[in-house]
MMTF fields as JSON, N, C-alpha, C and O atoms, coordinates in Angstrom:
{
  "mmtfVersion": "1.0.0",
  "mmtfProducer": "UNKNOWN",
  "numBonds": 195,
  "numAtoms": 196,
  "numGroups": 49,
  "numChains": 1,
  "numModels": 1,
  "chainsPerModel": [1],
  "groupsPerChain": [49],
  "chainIdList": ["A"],
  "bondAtomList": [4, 2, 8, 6, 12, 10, 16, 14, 20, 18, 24, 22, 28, 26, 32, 30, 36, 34, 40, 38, 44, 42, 48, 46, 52, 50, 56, 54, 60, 58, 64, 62, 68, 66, 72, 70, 76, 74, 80, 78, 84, 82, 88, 86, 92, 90, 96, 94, 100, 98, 104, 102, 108, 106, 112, 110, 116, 114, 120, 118, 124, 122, 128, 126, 132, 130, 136, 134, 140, 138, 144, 142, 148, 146, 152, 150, 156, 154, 160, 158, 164, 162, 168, 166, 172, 170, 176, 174, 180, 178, 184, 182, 188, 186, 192, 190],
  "bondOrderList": [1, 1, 1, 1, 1, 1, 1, 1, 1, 1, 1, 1, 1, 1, 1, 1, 1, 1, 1, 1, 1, 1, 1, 1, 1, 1, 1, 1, 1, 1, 1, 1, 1, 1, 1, 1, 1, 1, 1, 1, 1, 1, 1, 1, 1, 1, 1, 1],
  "groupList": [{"groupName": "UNK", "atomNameList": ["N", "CA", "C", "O"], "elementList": ["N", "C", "C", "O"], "formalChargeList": [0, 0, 0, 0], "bondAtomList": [1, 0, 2, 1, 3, 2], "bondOrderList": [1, 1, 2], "singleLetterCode": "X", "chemCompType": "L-PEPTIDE LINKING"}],
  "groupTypeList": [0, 0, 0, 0, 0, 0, 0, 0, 0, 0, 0, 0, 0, 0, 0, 0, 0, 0, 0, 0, 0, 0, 0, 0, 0, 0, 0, 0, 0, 0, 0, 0, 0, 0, 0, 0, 0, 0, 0, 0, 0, 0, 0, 0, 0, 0, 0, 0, 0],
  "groupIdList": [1, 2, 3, 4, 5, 6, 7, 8, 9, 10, 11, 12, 13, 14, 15, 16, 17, 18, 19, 20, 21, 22, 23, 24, 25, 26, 27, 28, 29, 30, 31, 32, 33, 34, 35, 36, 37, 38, 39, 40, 41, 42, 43, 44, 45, 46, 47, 48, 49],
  "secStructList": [7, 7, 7, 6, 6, 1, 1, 7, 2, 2, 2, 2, 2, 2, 6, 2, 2, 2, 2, 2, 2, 2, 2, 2, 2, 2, 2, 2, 2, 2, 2, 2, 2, 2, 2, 2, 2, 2, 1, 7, 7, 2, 2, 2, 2, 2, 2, 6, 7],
  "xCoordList": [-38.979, -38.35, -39.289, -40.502, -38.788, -39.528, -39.914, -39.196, -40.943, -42.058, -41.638, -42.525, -40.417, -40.386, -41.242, -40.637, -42.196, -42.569, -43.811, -44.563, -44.087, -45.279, -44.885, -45.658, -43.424, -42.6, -42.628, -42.825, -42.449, -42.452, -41.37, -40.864, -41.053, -40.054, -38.402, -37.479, -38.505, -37.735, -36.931, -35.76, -37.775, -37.567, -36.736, -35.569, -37.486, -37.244, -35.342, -34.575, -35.184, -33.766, -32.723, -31.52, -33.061, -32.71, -32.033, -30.886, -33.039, -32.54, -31.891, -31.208, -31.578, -30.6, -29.12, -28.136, -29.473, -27.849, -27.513, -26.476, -28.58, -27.637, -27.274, -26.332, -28.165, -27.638, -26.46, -25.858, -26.061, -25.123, -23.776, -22.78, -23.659, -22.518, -22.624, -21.548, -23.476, -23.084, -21.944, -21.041, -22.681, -21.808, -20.43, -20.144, -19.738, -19.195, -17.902, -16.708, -18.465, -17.642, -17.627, -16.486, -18.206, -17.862, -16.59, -15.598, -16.992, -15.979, -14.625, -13.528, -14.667, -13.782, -12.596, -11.431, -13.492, -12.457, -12.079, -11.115, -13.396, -13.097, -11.755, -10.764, -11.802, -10.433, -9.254, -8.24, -9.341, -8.156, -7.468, -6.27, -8.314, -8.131, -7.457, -6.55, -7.846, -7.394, -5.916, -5.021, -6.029, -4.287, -3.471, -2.352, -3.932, -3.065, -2.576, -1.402, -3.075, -2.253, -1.872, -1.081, -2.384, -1.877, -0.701, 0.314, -0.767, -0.211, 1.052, 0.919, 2.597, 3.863, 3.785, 2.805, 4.756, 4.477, 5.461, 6.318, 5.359, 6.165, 7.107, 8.027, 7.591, 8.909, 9.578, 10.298, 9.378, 9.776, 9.931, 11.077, 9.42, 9.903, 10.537, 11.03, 10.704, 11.522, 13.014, 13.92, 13.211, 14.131, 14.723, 15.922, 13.785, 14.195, 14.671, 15.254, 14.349, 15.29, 16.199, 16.049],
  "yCoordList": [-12.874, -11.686, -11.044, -11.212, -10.305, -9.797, -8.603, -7.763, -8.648, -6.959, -5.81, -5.459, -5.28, -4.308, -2.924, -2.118, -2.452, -1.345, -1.73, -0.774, -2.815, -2.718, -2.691, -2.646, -2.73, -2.324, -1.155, -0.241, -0.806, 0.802, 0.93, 0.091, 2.653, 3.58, 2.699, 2.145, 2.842, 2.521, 1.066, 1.047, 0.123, -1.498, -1.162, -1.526, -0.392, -0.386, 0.579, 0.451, 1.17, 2.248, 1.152, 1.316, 0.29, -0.558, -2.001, -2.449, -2.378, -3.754, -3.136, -3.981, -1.67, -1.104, -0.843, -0.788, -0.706, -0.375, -1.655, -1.891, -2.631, -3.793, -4.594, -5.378, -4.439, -4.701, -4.166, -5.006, -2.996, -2.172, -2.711, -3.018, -2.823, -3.116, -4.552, -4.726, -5.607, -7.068, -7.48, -8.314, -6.053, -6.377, -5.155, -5.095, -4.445, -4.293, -5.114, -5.037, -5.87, -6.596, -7.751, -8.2, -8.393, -9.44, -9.131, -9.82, -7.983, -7.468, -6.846, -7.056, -6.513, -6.149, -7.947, -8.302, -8.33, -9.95, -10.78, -11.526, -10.323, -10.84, -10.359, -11.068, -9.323, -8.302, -8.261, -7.692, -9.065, -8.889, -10.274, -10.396, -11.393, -12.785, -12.726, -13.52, -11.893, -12.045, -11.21, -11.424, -10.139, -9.313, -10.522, -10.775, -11.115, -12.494, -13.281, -13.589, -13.709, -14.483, -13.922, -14.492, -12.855, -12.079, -11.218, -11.294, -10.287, -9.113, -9.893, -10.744, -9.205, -9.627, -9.063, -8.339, -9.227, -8.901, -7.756, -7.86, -6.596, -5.071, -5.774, -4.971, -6.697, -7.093, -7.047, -6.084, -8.304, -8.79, -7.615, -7.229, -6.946, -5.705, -4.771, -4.193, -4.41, -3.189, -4.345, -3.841, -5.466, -6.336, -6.568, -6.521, -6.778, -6.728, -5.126, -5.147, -3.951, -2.822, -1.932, -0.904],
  "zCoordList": [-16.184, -15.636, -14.624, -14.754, -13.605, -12.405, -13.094, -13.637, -13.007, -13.204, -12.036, -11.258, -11.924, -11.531, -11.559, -10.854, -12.001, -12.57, -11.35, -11.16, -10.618, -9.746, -8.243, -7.286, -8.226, -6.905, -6.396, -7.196, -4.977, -4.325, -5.321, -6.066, -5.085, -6.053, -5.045, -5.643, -3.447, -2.336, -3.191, -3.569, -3.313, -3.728, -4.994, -5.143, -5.944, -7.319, -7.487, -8.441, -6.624, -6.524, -5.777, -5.98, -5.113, -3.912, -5.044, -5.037, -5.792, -6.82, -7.633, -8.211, -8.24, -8.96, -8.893, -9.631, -7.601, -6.539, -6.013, -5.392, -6.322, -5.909, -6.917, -6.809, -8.255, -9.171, -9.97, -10.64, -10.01, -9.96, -8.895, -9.551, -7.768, -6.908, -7.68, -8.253, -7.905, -8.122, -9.397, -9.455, -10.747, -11.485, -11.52, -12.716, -10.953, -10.516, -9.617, -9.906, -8.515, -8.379, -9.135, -9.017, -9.768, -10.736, -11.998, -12.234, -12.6, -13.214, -12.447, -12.965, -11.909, -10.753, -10.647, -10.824, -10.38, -9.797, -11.271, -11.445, -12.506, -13.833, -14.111, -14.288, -14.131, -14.999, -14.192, -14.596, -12.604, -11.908, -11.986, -11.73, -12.373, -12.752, -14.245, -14.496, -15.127, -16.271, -16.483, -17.301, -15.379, -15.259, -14.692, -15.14, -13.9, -13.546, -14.336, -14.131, -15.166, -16.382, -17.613, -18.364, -17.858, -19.256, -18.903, -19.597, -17.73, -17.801, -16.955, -16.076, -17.622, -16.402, -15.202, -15.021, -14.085, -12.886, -13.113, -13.991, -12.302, -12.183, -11.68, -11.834, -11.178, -10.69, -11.884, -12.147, -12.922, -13.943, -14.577, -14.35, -15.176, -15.672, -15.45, -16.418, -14.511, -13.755, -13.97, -14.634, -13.569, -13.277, -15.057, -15.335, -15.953, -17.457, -18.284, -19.368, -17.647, -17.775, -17.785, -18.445]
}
């Protein structure tokens, strides 16, 4: 694991926020992949009421 704690404060706020946006969008595309096959489409439903 990278020893962060010997990085400028700049570096150390910088790998947070990008670690932060990375998992973000990963979950983001996880949970929109998984509404794709679990969840029905608003067509289908509105159309079954």
């Amino acid at each position: 694991m990278i020893e962060v704690g010997t990085l400028p404060t700049v570096v150390q706020a910088l790998l947070i926020v990008v670690a932060v946006f990375l998992e973000a969008v990963v979950l983001y595309g996880g949970y929109g992949y998984l509404e794709e096959w679990f969840a029905p489409r608003i067509s289908t439903v509105i159309e079954n009421v």
